[in-house]
C-alpha positions as CSV (number, residue, x, y, z in Angstrom):
1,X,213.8,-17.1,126.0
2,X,216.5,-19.9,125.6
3,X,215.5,-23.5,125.0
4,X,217.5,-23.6,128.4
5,X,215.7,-21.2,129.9
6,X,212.3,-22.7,128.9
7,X,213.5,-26.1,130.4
8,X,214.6,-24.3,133.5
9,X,211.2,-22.6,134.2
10,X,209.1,-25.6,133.3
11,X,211.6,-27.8,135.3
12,X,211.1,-25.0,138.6
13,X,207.6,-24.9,137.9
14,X,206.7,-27.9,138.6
15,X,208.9,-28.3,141.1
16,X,206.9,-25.4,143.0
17,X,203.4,-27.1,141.9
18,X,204.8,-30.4,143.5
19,X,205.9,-29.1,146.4
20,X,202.6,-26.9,146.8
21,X,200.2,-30.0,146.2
22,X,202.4,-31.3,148.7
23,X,201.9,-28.8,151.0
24,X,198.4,-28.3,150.6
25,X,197.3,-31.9,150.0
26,X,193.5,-32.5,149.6
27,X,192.0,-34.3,153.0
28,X,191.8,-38.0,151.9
29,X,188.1,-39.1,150.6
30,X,188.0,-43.0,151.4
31,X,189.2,-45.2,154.1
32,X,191.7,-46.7,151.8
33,X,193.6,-43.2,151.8
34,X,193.1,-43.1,155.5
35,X,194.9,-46.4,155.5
36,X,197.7,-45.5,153.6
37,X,198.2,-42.5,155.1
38,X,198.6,-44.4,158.2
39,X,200.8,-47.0,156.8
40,X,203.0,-44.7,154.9
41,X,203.3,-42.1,158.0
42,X,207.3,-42.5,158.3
43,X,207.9,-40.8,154.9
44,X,206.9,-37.5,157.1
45,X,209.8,-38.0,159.7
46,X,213.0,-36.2,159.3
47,X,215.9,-38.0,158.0
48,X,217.5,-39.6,161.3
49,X,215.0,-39.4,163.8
50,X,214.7,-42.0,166.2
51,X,212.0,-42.5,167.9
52,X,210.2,-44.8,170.5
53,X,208.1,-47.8,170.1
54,X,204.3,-47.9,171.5
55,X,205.6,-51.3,173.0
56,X,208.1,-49.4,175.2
57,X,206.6,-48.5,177.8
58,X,207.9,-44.8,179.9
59,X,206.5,-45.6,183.5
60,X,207.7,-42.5,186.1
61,X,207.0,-41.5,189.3
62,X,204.7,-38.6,189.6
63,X,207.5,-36.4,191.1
64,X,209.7,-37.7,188.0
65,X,207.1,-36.7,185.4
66,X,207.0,-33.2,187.7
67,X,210.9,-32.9,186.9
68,X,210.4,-33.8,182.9
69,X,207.6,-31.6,182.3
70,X,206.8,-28.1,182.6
71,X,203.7,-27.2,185.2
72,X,201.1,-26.7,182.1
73,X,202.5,-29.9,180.5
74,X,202.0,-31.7,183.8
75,X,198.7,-31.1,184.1
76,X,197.5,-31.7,181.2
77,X,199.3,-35.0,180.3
78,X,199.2,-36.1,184.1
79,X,196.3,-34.7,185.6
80,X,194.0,-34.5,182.8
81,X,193.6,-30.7,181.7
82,X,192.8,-29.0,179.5
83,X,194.7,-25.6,178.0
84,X,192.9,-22.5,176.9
85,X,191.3,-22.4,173.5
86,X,193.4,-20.7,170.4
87,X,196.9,-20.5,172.9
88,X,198.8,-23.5,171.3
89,X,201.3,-22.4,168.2
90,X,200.9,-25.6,166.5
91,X,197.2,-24.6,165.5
92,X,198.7,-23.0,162.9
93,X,201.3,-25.3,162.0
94,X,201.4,-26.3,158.4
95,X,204.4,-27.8,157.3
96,X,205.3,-31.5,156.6
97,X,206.2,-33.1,159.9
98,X,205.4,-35.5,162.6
99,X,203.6,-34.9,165.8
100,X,204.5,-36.4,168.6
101,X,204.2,-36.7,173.0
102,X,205.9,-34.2,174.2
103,X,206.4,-36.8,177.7
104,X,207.8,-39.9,175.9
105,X,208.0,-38.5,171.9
106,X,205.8,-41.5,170.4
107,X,205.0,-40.6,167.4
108,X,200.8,-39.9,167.3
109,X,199.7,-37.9,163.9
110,X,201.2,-36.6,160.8
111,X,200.9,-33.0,159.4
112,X,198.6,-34.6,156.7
113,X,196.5,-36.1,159.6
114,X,195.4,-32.6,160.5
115,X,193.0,-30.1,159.8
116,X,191.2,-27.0,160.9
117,X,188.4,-27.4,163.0
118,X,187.5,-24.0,164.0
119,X,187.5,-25.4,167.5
120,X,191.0,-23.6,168.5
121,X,192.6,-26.8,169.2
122,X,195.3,-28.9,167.0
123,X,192.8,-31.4,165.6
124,X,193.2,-34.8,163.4
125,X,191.5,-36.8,161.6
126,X,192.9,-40.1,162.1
127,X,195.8,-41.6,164.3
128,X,199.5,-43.2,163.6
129,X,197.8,-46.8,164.7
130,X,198.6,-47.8,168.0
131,X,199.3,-44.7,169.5
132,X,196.7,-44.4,171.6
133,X,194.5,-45.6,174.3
134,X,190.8,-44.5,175.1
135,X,188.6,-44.3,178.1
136,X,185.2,-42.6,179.1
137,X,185.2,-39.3,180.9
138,X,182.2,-37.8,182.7
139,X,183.8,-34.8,184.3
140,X,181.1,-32.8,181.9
141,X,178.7,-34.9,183.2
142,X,177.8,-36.3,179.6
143,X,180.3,-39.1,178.7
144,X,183.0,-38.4,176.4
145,X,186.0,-40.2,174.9
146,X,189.2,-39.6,176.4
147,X,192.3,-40.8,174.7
148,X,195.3,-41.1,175.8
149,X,199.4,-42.0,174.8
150,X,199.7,-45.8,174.8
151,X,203.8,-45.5,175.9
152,X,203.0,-43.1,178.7
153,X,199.5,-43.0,179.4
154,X,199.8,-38.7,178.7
155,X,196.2,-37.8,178.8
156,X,195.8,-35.5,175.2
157,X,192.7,-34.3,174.3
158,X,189.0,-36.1,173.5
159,X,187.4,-37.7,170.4
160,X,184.7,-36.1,168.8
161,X,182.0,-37.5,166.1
162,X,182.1,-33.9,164.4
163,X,185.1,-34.3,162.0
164,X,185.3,-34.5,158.2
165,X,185.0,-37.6,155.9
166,X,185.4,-40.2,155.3
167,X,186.5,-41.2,159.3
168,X,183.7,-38.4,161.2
169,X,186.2,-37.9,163.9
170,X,187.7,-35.3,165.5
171,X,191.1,-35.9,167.2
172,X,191.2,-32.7,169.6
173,X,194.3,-32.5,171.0
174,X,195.8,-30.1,173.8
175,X,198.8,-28.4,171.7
176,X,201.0,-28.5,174.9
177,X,200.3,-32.3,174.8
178,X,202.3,-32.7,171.4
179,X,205.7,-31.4,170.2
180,X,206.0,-31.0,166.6
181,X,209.3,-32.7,164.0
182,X,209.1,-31.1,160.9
183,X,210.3,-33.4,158.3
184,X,213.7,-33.0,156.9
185,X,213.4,-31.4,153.1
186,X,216.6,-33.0,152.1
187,X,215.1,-36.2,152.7
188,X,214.9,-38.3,149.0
């Protein structure tokens, strides 16, 4: 092997290690990494993309929201559903990207804001901040938090007390609630 070559292997090898450990980041371990990944959560959005503010507000008429949404998107975001375990694609999403409302695209969670649950739901740890508003729900009788998009007021899933360190929440999001923007790789 060439002193070129050499260089050229080491050079693509850690390329691929880089890219990898990006890939397959470890979950953060302290609030501090939580915070940075939530201050840093733009470097996952694809070269271009514009996107809404939270302090924007979308307010439509319910036969508007009927026109922009598909049936199961409408009622789940509108009339507070919830889809079938294990059905949404994005479970198994795993590249870089940005998640966001699929009624008024505000930007909610990054790909390194998720994480498998095992519940059969897209599920986060933590939140782009101000994306979201809570409220109690008792439809199981037991009182649960609901959150939902601040822009829109899209109903998306519930927060649990069952997720990993160092937050303990679980984000559980309907998948048809969110649309996924996978970052741009040509982004510098």
């Amino acid at each position: 092997m060439t002193r070129r070559e050499s260089l050229k292997f080491f050079l693509a090898a850690g390329i691929w290690t880089a890219l990898k450990g990006r890939v397959n980041a470890a979950q953060p371990t302290s609030m501090k990494d939580i915070e940075n990944l939530q201050k840093n959560w733009k470097a996952l959005l694809a070269e271009g993309t514009k996107l809404p503010l939270p302090s924007e507000p979308l307010k439509l008429s319910k036969e508007e929201w009927r026109k922009r949404l598909d049936p199961t998107q409408f009622n789940i975001l509108r009339e507070e559903g919830t889809e079938p375990p294990g059905t949404s694609p994005l479970n198994n999403e795993k590249r870089p990207g940005v998640f966001v409302c699929v009624g008024c695209n505000l930007a909610l969670f990054t790909s390194e804001m998720k994480y498998e649950s095992g519940t059969g739901w897209p599920s986060f740890f933590t939140t782009i901040p101000g994306a979201f508003g809570t409220s109690t729900d008792y439809k199981l009788i037991l009182p649960r938090t609901e959150y939902h998009c601040i822009r829109c007021g899209g109903h998306h899933g519930h927060i649990f007390d069952d997720g990993p360190p160092p937050t303990g929440k679980r984000w559980c999001n309907n998948g048809v609630a969110l649309r996924f923007i996978p970052c741009d790789t040509k982004k510098s």
